[in-house]
C-alpha positions in Angstrom: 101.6 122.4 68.6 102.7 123.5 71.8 106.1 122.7 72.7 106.6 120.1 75.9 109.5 119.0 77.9 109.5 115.1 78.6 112.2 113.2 80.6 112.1 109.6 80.4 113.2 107.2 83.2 114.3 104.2 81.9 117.0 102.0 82.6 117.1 100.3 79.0 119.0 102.1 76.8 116.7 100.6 73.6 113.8 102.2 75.2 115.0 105.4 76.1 116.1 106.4 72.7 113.2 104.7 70.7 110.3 106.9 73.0 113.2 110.0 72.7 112.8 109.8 68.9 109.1 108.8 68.7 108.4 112.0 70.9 110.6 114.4 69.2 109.7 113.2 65.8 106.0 112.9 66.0 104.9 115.7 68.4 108.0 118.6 68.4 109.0 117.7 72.1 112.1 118.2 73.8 113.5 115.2 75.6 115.6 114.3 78.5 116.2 111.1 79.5 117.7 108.9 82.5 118.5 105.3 82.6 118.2 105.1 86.5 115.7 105.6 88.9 118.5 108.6 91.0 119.7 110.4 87.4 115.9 110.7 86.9 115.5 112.2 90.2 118.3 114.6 89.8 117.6 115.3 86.0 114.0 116.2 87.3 115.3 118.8 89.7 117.4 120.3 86.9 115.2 120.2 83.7 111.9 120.8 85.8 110.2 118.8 83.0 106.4 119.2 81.6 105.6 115.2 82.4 107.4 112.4 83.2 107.6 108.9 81.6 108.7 106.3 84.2 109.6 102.4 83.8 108.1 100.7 86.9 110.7 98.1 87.1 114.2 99.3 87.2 116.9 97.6 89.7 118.0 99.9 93.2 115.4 102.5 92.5 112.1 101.5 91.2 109.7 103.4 89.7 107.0 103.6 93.1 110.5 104.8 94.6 110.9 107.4 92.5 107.3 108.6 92.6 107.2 108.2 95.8 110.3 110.8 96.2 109.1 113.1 93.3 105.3 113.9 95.4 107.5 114.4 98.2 109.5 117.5 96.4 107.7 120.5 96.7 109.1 121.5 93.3 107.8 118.5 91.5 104.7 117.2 93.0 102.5 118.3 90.8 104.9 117.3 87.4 102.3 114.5 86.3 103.9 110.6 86.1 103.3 108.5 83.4 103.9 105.0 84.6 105.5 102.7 81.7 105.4 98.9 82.6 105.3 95.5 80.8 103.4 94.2 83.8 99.7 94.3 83.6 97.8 91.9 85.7 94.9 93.1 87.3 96.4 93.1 91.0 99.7 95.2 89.3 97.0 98.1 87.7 95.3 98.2 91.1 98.4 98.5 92.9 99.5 101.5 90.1 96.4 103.0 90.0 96.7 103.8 94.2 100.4 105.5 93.2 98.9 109.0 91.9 100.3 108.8 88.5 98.6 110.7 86.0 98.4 107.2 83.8 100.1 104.3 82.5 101.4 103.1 78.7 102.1 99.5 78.4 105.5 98.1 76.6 105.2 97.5 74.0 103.6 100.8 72.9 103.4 101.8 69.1 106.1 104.6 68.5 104.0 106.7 66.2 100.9 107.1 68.9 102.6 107.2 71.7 102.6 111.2 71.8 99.2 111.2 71.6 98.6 108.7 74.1 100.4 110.9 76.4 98.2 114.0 75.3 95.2 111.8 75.8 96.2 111.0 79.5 97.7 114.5 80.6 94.7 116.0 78.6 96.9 118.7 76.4 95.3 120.1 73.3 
């Protein structure tokens, strides 16, 4: 298994740690996390992660705001976004799928197959 680092952007604390354990546990990973839309921004800079899980609704910075900032950093552009959201009406996956995330989980999302919903989207072996 090869080893990954993931930061997750989330601004509930619940979340955060239950996808940190479920990713660590289950697939080996290292994981960073941030519970605002500017920590994951800077955390990104810093840890320079493999992928990036990122809550769509978050107050002050949203998640198209911080995608929107992360393709415009030369550094991070091509880190691929995972777009996590609890909103999934037809008109809200159209509007994501025009973002250039590499995919998006919907909350809730099993714990135990969430790693390899993330290998399935980013296409790791």
């Amino acid at each position: 298994m090869t080893s990954r680092r993931i930061l997750i952007v989330d601004d509930e604390a619940d979340i955060r740690e239950v996808t940190r354990l479920s990713l660590e546990a289950t697939m080996g990973w290292e994981v960073v996390t941030a519970g605002s839309g500017a920590e994951g921004l800077a955390l990104a800079v810093q840890e320079l992660p493999d992928a990036i899980l990122l809550d769509m609704m978050m107050p002050v910075m949203g998640g198209e705001a911080v995608l929107a900032r992360l393709k415009e950093d030369d550094a991070l552009a091509d880190v691929p976004v995972i777009l996590f959201t609890a909103k999934v009406h037809p008109s809200d996956r159209s509007r994501y799928d025009g973002l250039g995330s590499a995919g998006l989980i919907v909350k809730p999302y099993d714990p135990l197959t969430l790693g390899g919903q993330v290998v399935e989207i980013l296409g790791w072996e």
